[in-house]
Wavefront OBJ file of the C-alpha trace (Angstrom):
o trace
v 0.780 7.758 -30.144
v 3.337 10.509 -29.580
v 4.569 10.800 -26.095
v 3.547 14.174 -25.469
v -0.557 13.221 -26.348
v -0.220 9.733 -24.699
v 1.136 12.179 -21.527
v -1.811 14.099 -22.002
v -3.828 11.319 -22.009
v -2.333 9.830 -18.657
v -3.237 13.427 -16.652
v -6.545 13.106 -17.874
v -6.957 10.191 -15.032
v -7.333 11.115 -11.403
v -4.300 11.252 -9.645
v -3.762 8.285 -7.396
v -4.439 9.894 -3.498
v -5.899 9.294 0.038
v -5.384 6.494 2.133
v -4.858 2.539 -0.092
v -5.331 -0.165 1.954
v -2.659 -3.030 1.315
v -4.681 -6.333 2.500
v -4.194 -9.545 4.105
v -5.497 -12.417 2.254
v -7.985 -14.481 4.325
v -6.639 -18.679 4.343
v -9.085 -21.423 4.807
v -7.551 -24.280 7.392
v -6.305 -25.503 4.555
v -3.928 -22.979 2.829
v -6.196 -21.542 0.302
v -7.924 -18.332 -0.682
v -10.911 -17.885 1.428
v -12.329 -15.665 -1.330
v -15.942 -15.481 0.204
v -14.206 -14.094 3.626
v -11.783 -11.870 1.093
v -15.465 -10.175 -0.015
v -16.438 -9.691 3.449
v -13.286 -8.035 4.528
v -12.936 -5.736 1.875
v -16.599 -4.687 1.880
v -15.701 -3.645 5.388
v -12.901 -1.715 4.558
v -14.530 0.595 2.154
v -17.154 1.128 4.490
v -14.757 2.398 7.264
v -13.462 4.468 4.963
v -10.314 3.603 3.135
v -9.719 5.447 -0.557
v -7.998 2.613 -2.170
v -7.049 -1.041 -1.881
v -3.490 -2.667 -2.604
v -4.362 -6.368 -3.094
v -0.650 -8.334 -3.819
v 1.911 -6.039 -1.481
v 3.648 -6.493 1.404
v 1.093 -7.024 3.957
v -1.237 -9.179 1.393
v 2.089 -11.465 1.566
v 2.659 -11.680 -2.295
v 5.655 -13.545 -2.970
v 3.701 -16.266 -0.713
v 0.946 -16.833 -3.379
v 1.856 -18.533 -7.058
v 1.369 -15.962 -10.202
v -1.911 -17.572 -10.899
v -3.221 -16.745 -7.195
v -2.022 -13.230 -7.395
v -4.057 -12.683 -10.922
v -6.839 -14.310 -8.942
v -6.808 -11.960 -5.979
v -6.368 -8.573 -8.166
v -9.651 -10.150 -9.912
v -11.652 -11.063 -7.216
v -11.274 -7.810 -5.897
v -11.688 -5.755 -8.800
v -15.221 -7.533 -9.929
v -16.130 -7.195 -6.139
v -15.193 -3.627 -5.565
v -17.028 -2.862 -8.550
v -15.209 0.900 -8.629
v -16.526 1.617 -5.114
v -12.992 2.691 -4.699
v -10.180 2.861 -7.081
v -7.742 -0.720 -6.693
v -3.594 -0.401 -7.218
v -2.277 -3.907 -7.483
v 0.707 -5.042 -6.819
v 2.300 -7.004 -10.312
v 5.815 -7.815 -9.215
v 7.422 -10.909 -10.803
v 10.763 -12.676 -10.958
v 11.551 -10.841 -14.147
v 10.864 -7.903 -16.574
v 9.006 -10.849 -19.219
v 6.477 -12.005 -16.417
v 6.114 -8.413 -14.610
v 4.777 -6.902 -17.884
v 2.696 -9.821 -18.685
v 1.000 -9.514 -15.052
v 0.847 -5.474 -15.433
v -1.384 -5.934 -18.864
v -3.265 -9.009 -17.106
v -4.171 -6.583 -14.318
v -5.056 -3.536 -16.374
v -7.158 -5.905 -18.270
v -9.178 -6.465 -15.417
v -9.894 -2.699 -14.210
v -7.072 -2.120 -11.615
v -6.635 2.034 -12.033
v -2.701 0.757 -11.390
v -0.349 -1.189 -10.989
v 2.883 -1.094 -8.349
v 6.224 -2.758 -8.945
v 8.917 -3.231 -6.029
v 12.172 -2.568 -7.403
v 14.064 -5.850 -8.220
v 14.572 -7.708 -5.576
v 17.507 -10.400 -4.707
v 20.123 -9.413 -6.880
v 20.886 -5.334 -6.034
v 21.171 -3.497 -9.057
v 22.545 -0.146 -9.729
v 20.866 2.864 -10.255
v 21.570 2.122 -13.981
v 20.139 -1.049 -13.596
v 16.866 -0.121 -11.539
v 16.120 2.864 -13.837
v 16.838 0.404 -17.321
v 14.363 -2.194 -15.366
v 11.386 0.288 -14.831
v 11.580 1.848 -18.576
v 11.809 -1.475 -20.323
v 8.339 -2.330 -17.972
v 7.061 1.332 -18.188
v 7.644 0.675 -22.162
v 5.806 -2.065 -22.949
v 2.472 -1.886 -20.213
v -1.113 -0.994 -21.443
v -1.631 0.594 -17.825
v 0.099 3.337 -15.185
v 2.667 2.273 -12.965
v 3.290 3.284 -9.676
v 7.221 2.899 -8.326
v 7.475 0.806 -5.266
v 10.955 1.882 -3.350
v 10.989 0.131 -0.294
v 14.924 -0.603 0.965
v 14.508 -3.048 3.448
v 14.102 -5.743 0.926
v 14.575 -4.392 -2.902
v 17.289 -2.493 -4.640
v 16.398 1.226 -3.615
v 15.244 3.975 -5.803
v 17.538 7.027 -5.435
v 15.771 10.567 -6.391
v 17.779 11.063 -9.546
v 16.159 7.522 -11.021
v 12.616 8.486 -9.891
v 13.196 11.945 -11.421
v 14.540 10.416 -14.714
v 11.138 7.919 -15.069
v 8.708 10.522 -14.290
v 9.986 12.767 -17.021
v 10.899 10.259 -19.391
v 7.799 7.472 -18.986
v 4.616 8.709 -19.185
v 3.062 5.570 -18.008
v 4.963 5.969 -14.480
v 2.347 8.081 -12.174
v 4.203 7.747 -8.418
v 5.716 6.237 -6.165
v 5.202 4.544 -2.753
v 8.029 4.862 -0.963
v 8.447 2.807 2.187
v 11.801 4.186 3.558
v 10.189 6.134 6.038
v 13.101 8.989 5.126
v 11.168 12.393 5.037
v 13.950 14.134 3.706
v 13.979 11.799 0.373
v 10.065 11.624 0.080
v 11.309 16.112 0.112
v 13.732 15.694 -2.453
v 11.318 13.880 -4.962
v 8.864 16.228 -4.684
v 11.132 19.106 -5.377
v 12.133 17.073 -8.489
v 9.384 16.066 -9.851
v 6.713 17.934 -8.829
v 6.849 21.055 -10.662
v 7.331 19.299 -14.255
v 4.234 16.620 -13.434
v 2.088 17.791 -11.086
v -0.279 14.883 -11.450
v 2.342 12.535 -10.359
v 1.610 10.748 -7.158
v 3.258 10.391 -3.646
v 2.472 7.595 -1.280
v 4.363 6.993 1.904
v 4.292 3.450 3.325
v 5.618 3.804 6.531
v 2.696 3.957 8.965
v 4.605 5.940 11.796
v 5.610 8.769 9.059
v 1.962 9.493 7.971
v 1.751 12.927 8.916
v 5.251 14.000 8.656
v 4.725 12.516 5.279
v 1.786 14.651 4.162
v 3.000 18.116 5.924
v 5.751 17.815 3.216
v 3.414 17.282 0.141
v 2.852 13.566 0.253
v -0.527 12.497 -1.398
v -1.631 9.914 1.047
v -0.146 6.458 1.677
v -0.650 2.505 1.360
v -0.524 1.480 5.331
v -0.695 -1.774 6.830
v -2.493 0.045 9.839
v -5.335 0.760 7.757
v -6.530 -2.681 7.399
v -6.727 -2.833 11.042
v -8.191 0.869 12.395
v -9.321 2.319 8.715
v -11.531 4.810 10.522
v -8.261 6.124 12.306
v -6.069 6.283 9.110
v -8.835 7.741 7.107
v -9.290 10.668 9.942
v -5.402 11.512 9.962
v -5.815 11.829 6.247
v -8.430 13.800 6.394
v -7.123 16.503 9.489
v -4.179 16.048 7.560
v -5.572 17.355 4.367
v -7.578 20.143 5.980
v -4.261 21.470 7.426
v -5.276 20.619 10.699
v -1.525 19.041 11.532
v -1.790 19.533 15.154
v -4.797 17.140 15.907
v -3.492 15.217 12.886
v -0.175 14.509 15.054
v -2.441 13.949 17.898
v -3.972 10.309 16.685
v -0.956 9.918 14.364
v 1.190 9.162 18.191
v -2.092 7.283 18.474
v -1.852 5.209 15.212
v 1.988 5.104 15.998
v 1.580 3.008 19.486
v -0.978 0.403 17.572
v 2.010 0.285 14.464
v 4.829 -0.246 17.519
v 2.932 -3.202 18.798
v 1.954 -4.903 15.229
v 5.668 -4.323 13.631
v 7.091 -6.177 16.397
v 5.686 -9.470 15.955
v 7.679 -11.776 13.757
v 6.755 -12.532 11.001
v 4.844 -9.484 9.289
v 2.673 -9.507 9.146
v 1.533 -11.442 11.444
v 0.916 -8.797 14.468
v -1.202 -6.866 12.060
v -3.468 -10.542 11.534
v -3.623 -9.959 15.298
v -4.809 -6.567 15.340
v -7.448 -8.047 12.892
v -8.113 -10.743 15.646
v -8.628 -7.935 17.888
v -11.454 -6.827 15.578
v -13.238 -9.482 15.372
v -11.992 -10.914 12.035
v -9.604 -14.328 11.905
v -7.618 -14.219 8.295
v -6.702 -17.523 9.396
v -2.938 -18.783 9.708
v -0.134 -17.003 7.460
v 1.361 -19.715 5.250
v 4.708 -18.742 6.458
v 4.845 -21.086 9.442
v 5.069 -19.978 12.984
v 7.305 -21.491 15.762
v 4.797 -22.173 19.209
v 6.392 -19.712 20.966
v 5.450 -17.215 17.637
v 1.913 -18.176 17.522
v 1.761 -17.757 21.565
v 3.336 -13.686 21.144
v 0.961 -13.684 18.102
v -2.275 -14.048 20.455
v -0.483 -12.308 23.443
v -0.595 -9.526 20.845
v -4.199 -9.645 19.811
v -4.757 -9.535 24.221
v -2.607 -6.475 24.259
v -4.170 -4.635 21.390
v -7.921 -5.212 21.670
v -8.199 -2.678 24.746
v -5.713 -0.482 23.071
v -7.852 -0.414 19.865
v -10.707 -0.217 21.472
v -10.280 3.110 23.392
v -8.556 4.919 20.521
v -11.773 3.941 18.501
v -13.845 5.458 20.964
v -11.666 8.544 21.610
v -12.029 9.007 18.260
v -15.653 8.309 18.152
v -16.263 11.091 20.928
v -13.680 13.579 19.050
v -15.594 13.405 15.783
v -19.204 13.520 16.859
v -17.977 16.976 19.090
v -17.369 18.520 15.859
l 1 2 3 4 5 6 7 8 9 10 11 12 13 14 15 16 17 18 19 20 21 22 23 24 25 26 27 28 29 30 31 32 33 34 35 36 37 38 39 40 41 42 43 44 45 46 47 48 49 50 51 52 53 54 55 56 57 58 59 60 61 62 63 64 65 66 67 68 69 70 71 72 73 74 75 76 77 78 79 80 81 82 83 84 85 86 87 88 89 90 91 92 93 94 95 96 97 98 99 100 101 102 103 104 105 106 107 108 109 110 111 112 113 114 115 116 117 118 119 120 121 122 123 124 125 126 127 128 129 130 131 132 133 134 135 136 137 138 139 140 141 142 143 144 145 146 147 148 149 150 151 152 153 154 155 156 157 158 159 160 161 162 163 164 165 166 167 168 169 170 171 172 173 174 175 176 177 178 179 180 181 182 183 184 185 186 187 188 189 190 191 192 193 194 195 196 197 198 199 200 201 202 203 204 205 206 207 208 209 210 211 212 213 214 215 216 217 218 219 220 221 222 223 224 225 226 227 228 229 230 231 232 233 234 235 236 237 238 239 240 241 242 243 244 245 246 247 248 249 250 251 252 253 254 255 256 257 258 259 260 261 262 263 264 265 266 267 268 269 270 271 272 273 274 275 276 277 278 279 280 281 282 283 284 285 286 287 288 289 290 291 292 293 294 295 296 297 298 299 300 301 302 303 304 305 306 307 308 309 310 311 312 313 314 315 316 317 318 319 320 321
């Protein structure tokens, strides 16, 4: 198909927006997917109000699960979601061979897209990150969101995300997890005008708002599989260019993210935060030290009244409107 129809064809889909929800996975006692628990959780989710899920990120712990559990996971949720909401799953792998295979896997089984971190372990150049997402964006039977997140992965500078977008039709956003408003800016400038379908999710819970004042489309938050009503309401003021009382419960969203971040190892204060709403994931299978699991429950203790009066602030905010 010639790039410019297969282009065409890619704007015909909805562009990927709103608040995606990137999930823990529930454990049994024993290590395994509680998949039955999984359903449970995720039907709860949509009904508080998140726009997407993200099964396989960061906060679903993916590099913790084999490739076989991952493919699992994207299918249980897809056949359980049953496009109540639209699902963008993670399909990073050790290398290019294995990432594609997982991408058409994925698409296979529904997912409206797939996100790939950047390679991680060995930092690569610009060069190098840009010749790794064509070769993938080259060869997948679905659309690709980038995945820039720093921390942990070779970053994606604004002249690479630029060159994709233009150049693979297949690539539909980004998530970018830096938290750096100016950069989330200078993509948009880029990009924008020559795609405007192409998508913009922040992943840095504290820069929500900031995010979207400058043009974001929404964001993948690990908050929002703790207080989805609250991240779904930002979104929303947000959106309605209400920024003021948008800022308002994002200071509130950004005191629950200050206490959750802290605990070593993420995610584990946001399985507290869960804890705090009634729902035990079970333990992480990255093991904790006593002393861990003891600031782990101190956690859940500290945030279940915080949770519970921004719920009900919010509560009393929305039915006054």
């Amino acid at each position: 198909m010639p790039r410019e129809l297969e282009r065409l064809g890619r704007m015909s889909a909805p562009p990927i927006s709103g608040i995606l929800t990137p999930n823990i996975v529930p454990l049994t006692p024993r290590g395994e997917i509680d998949e039955e628990k999984l359903c449970r959780y995720l039907d709860w989710l949509i009904e508080h109000g998140v726009d997407g899920l993200y099964p396989n990120g960061s906060t679903g712990e993916f590099l913790r699960f084999n490739p076989q559990e991952r493919r699992r996971i994207t299918e249980v949720t897809v056949r359980h979601v049953r496009g109540r909401v639209p699902v963008l799953a993670g399909a990073a792998e050790a290398n290019v061979a294995e990432t594609i295979r997982a991408c058409n896997d994925y698409g296979a089984l529904g997912v409206r897209a797939v996100a790939i971190v950047s390679p991680f372990y060995y930092r690569l150049s610009s060069q190098g990150v840009y010749a790794y997402f064509k070769e993938i964006a080259d060869h997948v039977e679905v659309d690709v969101t980038l995945y820039n997140i720093p921390l942990f992965a070779s970053p994606i500078d604004v002249e690479t995300v630029t060159r994709l977008a233009l150049e693979c039709p297949r690539v539909v956003g980004i998530k970018d997890s830096s938290g750096d408003v100016g950069q989330m800016m200078r993509m948009i400038a880029a990009v924008r005008p020559q795609r405007p379908e192409f998508s913009f999710l922040t992943g840095w819970d504290a820069m929500l708002v900031p995010m979207l004042l400058v043009g974001a489309d929404g964001g993948t938050h690990a908050s929002s599989g703790v207080v989805p009503e609250l991240t779904r309401a930002i979104y929303r003021l947000a959106r309605a260019g209400r920024f003021e009382w948008a800022m308002v419960w994002q200071d509130r969203l950004r005191s629950l993210f200050d206490v959750m971040i802290a605990i070593s190892e993420f995610p584990e204060g946001f399985r507290a935060g869960l804890r705090a709403r009634g729902w035990d994931l079970g333990a992480s299978r990255q093991p904790l030290s006593a002393e861990q699991q003891q600031a782990s429950h101190a956690a859940t203790d500290r945030l279940k009244p915080m949770i519970d009066s921004v719920l009900k602030e919010l509560a009393a905010a929305t039915n006054r409107q």
